[in-house]
N, C-alpha and C positions, 0 to 999 in steps of 0.2 A: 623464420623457420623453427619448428616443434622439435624438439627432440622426441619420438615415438615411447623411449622406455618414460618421460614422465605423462605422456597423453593417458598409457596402460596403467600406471601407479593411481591417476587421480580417477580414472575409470570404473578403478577394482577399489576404493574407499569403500562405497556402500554406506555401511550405518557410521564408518568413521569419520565421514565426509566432513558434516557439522561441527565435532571436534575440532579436524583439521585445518579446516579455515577460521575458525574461533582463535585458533593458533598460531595460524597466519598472519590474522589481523593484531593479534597482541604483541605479535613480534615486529611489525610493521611493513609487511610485506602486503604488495598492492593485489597479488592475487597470490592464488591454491598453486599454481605452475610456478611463480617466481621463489615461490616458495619449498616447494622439490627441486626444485634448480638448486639452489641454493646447500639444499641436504646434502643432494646426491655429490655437490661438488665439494663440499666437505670431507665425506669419506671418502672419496678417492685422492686428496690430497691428505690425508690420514693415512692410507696405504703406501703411498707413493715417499711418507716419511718414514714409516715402517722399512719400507724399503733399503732408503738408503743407510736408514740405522745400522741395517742387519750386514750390509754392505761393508760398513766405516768399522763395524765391530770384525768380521772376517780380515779386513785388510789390517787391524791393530793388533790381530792377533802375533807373538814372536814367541818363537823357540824359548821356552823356558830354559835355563843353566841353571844347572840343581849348586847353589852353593853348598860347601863341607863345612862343617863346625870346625874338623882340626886340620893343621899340617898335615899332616899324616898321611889322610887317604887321597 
């Protein structure tokens, strides 16, 4: 089964096309589709660590306690 958004991706190339499996082939990918596969799965596991970054940073976040230089105050 095809995924639809990369059928439309290799579709809409045009004049990149020849590039892109130039690309494909250098990288050693057996076709143009294993090869937007591969992209597209990329950056959504790019986001998806973005994510939990943003996550791990909100949950680390604590109450800062303002330390005083003197007794005093």
């Amino acid at each position: 089964m095809q995924n639809q958004e990369i059928v439309k991706i290799i579709e809409n190339l045009k004049g990149r096309r020849n590039y892109e499996e130039k690309r494909a082939s250098k990288l050693g990918f057996a076709s143009l589709y294993d090869y937007f596969e591969d992209k597209i799965s990329k950056k959504q596991k790019a986001v998806e660590d973005e994510q939990k970054e943003s996550e791990v940073a909100k949950t680390d976040k604590k109450p800062k306690t303002s330390k005083k230089s003197c007794s005093c105050c």
